[in-house]
N, C-alpha and C positions, 0 to 999 in steps of 0.2 A: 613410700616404698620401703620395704623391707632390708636395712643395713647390707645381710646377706648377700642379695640380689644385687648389688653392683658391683664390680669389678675394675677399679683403676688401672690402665697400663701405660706406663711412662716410657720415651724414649730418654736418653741420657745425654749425652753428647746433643749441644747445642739448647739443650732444654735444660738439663738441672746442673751441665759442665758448661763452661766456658772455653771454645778451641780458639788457638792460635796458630793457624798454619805459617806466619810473616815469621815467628818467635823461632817455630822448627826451619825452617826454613835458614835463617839466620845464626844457628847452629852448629847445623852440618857447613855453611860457608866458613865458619870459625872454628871448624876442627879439621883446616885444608891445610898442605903446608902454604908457607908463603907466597911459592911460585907455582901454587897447581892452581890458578885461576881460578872463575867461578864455574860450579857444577853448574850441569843441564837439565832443569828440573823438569823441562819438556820430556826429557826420554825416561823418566820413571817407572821402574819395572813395578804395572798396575796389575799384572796378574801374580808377581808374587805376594803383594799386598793383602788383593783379596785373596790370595788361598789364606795368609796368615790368619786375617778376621775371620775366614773360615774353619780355622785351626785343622788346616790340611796340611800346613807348615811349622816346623817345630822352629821354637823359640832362636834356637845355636844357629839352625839354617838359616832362618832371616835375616840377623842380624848380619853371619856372614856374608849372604848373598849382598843386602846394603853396603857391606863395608866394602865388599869389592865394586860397587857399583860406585860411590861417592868418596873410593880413595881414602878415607877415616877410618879412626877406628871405631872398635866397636861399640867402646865407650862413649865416644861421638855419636853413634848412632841413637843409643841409651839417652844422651843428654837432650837428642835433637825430640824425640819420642816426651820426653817430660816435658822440654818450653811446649808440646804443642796441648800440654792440660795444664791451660793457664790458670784455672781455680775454678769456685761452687759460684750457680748465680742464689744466695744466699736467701732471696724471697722462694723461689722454687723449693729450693731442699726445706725452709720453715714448710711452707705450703705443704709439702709430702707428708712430714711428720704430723703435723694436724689429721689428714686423711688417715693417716694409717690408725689413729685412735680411734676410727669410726668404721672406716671401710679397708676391703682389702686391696692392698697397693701392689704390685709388683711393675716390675723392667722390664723390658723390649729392645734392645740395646745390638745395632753391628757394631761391634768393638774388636780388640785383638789382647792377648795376653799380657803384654806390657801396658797399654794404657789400663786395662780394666785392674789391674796390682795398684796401681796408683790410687785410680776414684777409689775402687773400695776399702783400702787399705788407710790411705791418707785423706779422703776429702769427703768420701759419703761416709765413710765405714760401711763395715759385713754388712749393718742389720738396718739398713735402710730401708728393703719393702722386705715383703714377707716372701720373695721368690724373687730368683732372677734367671733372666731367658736371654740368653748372649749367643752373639752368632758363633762363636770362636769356642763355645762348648757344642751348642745343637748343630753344627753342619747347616748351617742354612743361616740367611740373612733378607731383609723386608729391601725391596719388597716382593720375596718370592711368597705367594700365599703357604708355602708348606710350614713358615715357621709361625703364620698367627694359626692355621690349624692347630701344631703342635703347643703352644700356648693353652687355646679353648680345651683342648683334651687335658692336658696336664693342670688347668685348673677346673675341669667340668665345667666350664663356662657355657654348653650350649644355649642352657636356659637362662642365663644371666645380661645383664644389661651392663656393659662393656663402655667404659667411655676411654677414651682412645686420645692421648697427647700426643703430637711427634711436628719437628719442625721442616719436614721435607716432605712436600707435597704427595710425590707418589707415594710414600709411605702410605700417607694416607687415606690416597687413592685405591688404593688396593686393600686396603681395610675395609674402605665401605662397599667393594665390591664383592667382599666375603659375608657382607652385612652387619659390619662394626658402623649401626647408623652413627650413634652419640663420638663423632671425631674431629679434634682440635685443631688446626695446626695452629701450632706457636710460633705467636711475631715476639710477644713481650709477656715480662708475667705479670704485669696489671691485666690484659686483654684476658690471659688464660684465664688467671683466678677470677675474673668477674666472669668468665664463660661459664667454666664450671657450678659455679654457686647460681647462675640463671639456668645448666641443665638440671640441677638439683634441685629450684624451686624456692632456694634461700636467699635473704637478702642478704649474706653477708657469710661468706664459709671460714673466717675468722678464729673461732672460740670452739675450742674442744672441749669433747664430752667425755668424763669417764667412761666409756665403754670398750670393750677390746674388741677388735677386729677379727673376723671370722678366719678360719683355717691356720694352717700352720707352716714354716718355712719350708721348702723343697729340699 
């Protein structure tokens, strides 16, 4: 098959990041005073969350909103937001960089503006694939099918052959129901990269080829 014609989409979180919700978690308990007990992490305000990842919420509010919610400041909030990108799973991010010498890579990612500063900044860097599709830019997050549409169009992907990583089921679920056949889920990245190099037909997706990959960054 034709380089061109395939199209990598990676989700981020849990797949090429490492999360730690114990480490956030642990944090915000540490940025309490002494005698304000432990926070209720049952009562989590999950809808302003998701508007954040939805970037319906600006950065100032959230943070305020949290700091009034867990008593901390907001710098607490800030610290609790980093322990929870506890680092790169280091075979993954090699693995990406290989692809992207051949095929075109891009992200898939529900994130929010604090953690996505981080990965891109300090752990994947900018130019890790050649596009990136975050929920907390595009208004949308998977698995509503409006943001793998919006993907297919912004990379003309109708006619292309799509292979699809993400470590959460319905993600994935909803991929193939838009007909993203070629779809991973990810337990490990031995499983993955052996998957992948058997959807490709390779014994071994290893060893890069000088060739540059089709299209250009968004």
């Amino acid at each position: 098959m034709n380089q061109a014609d395939v199209l990598f989409v990676f989700d981020v979180g849990g797949v090429l990041i490492e999360l730690d919700p114990a480490a956030r978690d642990a944090a915000l308990v540490a940025g309490r005073k002494a005698d304000a007990g432990h926070p209720d992490f049952t009562a989590l305000p999950r809808g302003l969350m998701r508007d954040f990842r939805l970037g319906l919420v600006d950065e100032p509010a959230y943070l305020a909103a949290l700091s009034a919610h867990f008593d901390v400041s907001t710098d607490t909030i800030l610290a609790a937001e980093d322990a929870y990108i506890a680092g790169i799973n280091a075979d993954m991010v090699g693995f990406v960089r290989i692809l992207k010498q051949r095929y075109r890579v891009v992200c898939l990612s529900n994130t929010q503006a604090i953690h996505w500063r981080r990965v891109s900044q300090s752990l994947l860097g900018p130019d890790l694939f050649h596009a990136d599709y975050l929920s907390h830019v595009l208004h949308q997050e998977k698995p509503d099918p409006a943001i793998y549409r919006t993907l297919v169009a912004a990379e003309a992907a109708q006619d292309r052959r799509i292979i699809f990583i993400d470590d959460t089921g319905e993600n994935i679920d909803a991929a193939r129901d838009l007909g993203w056949t070629d779809t991973l889920l990810h337990v490990s990245p031995g499983d993955t990269i052996a998957a992948v190099a058997d959807l490709l037909g390779l014994p071994d997706e290893t060893a890069p080829e000088d060739e540059p990959a089709t299209g250009t960054r968004h």
